[in-house]
C-alpha positions in Angstrom: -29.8 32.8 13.3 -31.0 30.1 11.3 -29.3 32.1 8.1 -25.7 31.5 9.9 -26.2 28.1 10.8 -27.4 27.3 7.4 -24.4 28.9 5.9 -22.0 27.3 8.8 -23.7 23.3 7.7 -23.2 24.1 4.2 -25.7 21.6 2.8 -26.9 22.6 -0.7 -30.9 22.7 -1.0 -31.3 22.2 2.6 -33.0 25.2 5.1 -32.6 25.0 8.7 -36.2 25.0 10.7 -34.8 25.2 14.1 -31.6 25.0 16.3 -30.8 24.2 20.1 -28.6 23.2 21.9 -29.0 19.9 24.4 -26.6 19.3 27.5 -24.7 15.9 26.8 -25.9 15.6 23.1 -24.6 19.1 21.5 -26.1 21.1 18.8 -29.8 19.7 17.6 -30.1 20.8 13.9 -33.7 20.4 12.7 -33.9 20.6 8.6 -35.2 19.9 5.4 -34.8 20.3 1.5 -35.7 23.6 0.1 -37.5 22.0 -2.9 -41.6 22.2 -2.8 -41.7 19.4 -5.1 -40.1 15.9 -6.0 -39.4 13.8 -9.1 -41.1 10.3 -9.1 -39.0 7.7 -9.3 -41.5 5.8 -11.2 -43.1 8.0 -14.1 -40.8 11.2 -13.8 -43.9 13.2 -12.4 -43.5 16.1 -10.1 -45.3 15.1 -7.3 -46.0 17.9 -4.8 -48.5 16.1 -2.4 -46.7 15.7 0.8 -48.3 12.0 2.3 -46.6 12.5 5.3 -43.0 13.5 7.7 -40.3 11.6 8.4 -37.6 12.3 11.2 -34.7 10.9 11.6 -31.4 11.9 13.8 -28.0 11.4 12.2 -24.3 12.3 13.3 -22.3 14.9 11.5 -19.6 17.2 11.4 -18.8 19.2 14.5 -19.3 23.2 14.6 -17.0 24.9 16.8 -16.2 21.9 18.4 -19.9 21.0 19.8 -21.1 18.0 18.6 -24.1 18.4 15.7 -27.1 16.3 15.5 -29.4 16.6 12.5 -32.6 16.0 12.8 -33.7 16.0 9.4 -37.6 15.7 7.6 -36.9 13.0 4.7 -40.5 13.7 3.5 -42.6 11.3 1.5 -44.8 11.9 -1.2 -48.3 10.5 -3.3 -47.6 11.2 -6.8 -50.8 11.9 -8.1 -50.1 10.9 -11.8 -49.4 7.0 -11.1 -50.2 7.2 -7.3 -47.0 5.9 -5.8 -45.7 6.6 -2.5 -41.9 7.2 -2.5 -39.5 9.2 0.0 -36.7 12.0 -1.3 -33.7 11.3 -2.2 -31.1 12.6 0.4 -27.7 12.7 -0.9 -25.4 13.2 2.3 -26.7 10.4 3.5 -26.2 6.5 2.7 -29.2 4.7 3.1 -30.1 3.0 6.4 -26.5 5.7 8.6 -26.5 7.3 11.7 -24.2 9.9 10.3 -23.4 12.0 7.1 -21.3 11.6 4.0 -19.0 13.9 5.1 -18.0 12.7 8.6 -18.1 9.5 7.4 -14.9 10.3 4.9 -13.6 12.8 8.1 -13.6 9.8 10.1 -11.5 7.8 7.8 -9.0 10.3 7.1 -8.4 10.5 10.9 -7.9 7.0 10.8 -5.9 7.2 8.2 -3.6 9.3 10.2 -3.8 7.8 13.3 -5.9 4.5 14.9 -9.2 3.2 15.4 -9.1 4.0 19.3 -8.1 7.4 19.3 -10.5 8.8 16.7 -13.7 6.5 18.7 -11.9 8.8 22.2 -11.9 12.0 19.7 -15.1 11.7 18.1 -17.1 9.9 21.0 -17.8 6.9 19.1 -17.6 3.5 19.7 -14.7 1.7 17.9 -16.7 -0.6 16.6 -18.7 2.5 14.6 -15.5 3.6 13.5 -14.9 0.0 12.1 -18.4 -0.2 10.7 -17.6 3.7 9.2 -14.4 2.1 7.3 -16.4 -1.2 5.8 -19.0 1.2 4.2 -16.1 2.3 2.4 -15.0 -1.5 0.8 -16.7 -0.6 -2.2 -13.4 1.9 -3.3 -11.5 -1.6 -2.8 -13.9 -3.5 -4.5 -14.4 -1.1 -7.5 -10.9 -1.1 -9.0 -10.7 -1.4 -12.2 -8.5 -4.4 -13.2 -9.7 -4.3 -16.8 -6.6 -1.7 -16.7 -4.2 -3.5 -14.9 -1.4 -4.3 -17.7 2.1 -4.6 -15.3 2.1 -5.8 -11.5 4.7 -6.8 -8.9 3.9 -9.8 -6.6 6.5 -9.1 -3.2 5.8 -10.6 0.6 6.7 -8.3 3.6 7.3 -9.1 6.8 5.5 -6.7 9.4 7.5 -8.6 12.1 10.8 -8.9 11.5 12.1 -12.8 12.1 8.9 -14.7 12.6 8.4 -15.5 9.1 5.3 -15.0 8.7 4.7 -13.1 5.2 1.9 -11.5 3.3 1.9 -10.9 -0.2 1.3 -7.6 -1.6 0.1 -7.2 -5.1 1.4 -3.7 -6.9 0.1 -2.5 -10.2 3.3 -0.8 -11.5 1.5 1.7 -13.5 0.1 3.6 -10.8 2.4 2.4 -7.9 -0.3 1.7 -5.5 -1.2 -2.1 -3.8 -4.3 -3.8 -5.4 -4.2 -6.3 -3.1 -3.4 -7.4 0.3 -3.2 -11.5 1.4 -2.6 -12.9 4.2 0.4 -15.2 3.1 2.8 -15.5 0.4 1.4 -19.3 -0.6 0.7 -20.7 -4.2 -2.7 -21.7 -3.3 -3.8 -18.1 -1.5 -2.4 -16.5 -5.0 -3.2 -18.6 -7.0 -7.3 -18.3 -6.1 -6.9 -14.5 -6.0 -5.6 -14.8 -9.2 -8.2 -17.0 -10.9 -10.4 -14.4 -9.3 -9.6 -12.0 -11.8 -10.4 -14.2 -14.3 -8.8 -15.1 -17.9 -9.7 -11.6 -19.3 -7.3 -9.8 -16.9 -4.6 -12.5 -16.9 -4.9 -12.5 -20.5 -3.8 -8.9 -20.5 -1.2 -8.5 -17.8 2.1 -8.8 -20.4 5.0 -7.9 -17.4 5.0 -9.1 -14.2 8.1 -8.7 -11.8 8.8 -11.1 -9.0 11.3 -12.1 -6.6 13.6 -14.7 -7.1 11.1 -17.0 -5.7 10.4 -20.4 -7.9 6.8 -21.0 -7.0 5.8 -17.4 -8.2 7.6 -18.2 -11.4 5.8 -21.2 -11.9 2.0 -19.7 -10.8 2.3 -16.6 -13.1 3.6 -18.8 -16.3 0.9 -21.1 -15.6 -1.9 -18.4 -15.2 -0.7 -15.2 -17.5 -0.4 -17.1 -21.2 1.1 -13.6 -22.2 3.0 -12.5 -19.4 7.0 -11.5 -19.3 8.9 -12.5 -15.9 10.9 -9.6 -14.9 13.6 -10.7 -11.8 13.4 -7.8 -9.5 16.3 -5.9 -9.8 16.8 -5.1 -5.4 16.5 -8.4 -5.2 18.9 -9.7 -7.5 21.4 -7.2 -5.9 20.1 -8.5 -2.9 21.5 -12.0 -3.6 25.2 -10.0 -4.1 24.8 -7.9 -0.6 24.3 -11.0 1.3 27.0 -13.1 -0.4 29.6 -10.1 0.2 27.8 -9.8 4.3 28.6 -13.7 4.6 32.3 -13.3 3.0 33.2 -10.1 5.5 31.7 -11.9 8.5 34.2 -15.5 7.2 37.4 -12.7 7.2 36.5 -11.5 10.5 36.1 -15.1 11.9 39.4 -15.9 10.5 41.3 -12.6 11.4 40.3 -13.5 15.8 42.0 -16.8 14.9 45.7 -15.0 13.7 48.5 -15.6 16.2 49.9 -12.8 15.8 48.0 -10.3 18.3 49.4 -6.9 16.2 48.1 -8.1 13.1 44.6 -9.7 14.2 44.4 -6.1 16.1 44.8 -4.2 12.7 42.9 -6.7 10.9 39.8 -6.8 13.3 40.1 -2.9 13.2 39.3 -2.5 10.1 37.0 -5.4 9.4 34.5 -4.5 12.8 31.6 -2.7 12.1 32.1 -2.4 8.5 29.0 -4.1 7.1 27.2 -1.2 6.0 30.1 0.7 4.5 30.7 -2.6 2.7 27.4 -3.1 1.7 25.8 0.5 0.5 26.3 1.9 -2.5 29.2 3.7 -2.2 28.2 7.1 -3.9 25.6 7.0 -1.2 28.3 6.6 1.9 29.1 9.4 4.6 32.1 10.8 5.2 33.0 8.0 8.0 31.5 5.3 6.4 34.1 6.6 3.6 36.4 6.4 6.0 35.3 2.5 7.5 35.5 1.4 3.5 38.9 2.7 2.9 40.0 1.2 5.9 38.8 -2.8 5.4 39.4 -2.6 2.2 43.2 -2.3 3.4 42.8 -4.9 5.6 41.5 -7.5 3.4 42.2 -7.9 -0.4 39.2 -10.3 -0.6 36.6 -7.9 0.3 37.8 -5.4 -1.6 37.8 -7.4 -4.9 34.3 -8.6 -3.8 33.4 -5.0 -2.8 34.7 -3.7 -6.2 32.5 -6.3 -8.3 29.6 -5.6 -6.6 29.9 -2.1 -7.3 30.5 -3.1 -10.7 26.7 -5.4 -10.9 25.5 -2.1 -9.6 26.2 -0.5 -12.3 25.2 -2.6 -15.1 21.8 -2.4 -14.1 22.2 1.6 -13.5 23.1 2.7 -16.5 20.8 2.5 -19.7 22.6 0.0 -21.7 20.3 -1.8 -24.6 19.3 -5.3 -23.8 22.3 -6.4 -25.9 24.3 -4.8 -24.6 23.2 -5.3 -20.9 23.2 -8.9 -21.5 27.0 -8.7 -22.6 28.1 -6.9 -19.8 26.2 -8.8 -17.6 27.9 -12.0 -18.7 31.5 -10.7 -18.6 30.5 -9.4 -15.2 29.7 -13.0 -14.5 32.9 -14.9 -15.7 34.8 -12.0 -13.6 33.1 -13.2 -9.9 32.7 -16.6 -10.7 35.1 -17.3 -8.1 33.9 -14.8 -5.3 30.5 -14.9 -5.7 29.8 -18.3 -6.8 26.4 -18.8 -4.7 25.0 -15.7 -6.5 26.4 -16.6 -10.1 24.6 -20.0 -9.5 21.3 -17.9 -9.0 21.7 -15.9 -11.7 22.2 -19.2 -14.2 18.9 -20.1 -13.3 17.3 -16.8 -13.8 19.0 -15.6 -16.5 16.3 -14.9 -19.2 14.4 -12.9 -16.4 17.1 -11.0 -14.9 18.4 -9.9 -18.2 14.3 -9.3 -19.1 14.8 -5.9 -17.3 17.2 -4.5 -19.6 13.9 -4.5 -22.0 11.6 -2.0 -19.8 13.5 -1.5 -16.7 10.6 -2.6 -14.8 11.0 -3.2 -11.2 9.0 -3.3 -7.7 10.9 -1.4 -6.1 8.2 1.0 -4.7 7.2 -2.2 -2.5 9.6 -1.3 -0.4 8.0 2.2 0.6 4.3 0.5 0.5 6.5 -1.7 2.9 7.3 0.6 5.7 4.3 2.4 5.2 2.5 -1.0 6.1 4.7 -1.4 9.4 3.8 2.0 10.3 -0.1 1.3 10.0 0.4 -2.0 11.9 2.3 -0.4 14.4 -1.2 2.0 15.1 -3.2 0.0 14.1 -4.7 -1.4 17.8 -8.2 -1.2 17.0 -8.2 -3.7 14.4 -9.4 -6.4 15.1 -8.4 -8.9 12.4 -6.6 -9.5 9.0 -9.9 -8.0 7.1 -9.7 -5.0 9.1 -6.2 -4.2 8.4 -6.0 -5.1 5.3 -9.0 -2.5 4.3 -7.3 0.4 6.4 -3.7 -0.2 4.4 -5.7 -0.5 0.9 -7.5 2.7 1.6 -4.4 4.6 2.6 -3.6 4.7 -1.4 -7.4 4.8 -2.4 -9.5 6.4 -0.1 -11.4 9.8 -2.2 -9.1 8.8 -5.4 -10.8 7.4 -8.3 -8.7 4.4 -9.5 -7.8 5.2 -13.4 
């Protein structure tokens, strides 16, 4: 008996002195080490001399679905060369835990995959030990290793659409995984997470890609004395979609003001419910949004143009030109849509030297945008936490949790 439940707890160095079974509480599993002896911690003496037994009760996995407490003798003893007392070492515990190692990283990846509430209901915990369960684990957050951060992307998200509140999400591009979570997009909030870091790191980040956002421009060039501005390459196309959204809802305004009920018909028939044929890249279109394309771009000559150039942008920035030869295209591309996409081209001016900056590495943050549904989906289960902290460690452990950040 205690042979199988020894092999079923699979604890190295650890025998099983008794088992039974308690209505309410599950599976009482009394143990100890193996070991007749322990090392002192103070002059490396194998001490022997037991001084005396302690028992303590912690929480870990379940067997067969029945809930296992370990009762477990962490024994002390008298080393007889310099005469200390000292307890063994127990290494599937943390000091000062009502539960093992291992459930402790069970418990997270169930939160992981789910919510605080359901694993306490799962697990018969309390939510607030599952919340204490995920702080213990801070220090994977804490420990990465920014000496190795070279490249990062600084991008806000919004976890509810059309409120306008934003947090900013810091991505090291190298490993495409979030180093940090704040809790909004402002100068000062990143500008004292930055200092944070201090002159060492910023002194070694050489690429940083942004949005097309001023006051991120300005922080960065302020606190990274060797840093490249990248312009985000989605959101430079970004400023082309909207331009091109805005011009096909001005047609369809003007095509319910034509006299002429026949043509307004054939216009508005073409132009309704075109934006996303309009707007996606067209290798990327279905068979009826083909269809929607062909059929506005009939209809009006002015979104096709527009439709055509920004097909063309997309391009540029697809294909591996050389920076010289990126830059060149991109200004020709420029004096072509001067007149249909002034608002852009007026952008791009200002940002030239870092828009054209990605033709060096082709660096952009794009992966923000999957860390940003992912985020969405975690907030969206994520009753049980209880404030900005909380959240912010549950997202931040999604990419860290048991992975040792390089």
């Amino acid at each position: 008996m205690k042979f199988s439940v020894e092999k079923m707890l699979n604890l190295t160095g650890i025998k099983v002195l008794n088992c039974h079974e308690i209505e309410g509480m599950g599976l009482i599993i009394e143990i100890e080490k193996n070991a007749k002896s322990c090392t002192c911690p103070k002059c490396g003496y194998q001490a022997s001399s037991i001084h005396q037994n302690h028992w303590r009760i912690v929480q870990d996995l379940p067997i067969s679905d029945r809930q296992v407490q370990l009762k477990i003798n962490r024994r002390q003893f008298r080393c007889k060369k310099c005469q200390r007392i000292f307890s063994e070492e127990l290494d599937f515990i943390d000091k000062n835990r009502g539960y093992t190692k291992r459930l402790a990283e069970n418990i997270i990846k169930q939160v992981l995959d789910s919510n605080i509430r359901s694993v306490a209901l799962r697990n018969d915990l309390t939510e607030e030990e599952i919340e204490s369960i995920l702080n213990t684990q801070a220090i994977l957050i804490e420990s990465i290793n920014f000496a190795r951060v070279k490249r990062i992307g600084i991008d806000e998200i919004a976890l509810v659409k059309g409120q306008g509140n934003y947090l900013a999400i810091i991505v090291d591009l190298d490993t495409n995984k979030p180093i940090e979570i704040l809790r909004s997009r402002r100068s000062e909030e990143l500008r004292k997470l930055f200092e944070g870091w201090g002159s060492t790191v910023l002194e070694q980040i050489h690429e940083v890609s942004i949005d097309l956002w001023n006051p991120y421009r300005k922080l960065v060039e302020e606190l990274m004395p060797n840093v490249d501005v990248t312009a985000d390459r989605f959101h430079v196309m970004k400023q082309i979609t909207d331009e091109l959204d805005t011009a096909r809802k001005s047609e369809k305004r003007a095509a319910e003001k034509i006299p002429n009920k026949s043509e307004k018909e054939r216009k508005l028939t073409g132009i309704i419910k075109s934006k996303y044929s309009l707007l996606k890249n067209e290798k990327d279109l279905t068979d009826k949004q083909k269809e929607k394309l062909k059929s506005v771009l009939e209809v009006s000559p002015k979104l096709s143009k527009m439709h055509a150039l920004k097909e063309e942008f997309r391009e540029i920035f697809e294909t591996k030109y050389s920076w010289g030869e990126g830059v060149l295209k991109l200004l020709d591309w420029m004096h072509d849509a001067m007149s249909f996409f002034p608002k852009s081209i007026g952008t791009f001016q200002r940002w030239f030297g870092e828009i054209v900056g990605y033709f060096d590495n082709r660096t952009t943050s794009g992966v923000v945008e999957g860390i940003n549904n992912k985020l969405k989906l975690i907030k969206r289960l994520g009753y049980g936490f209880r404030n900005f902290e909380n959240f912010k460690l549950r997202s931040l452990l999604t990419w860290h949790f048991g992975i040792n950040y390089p």
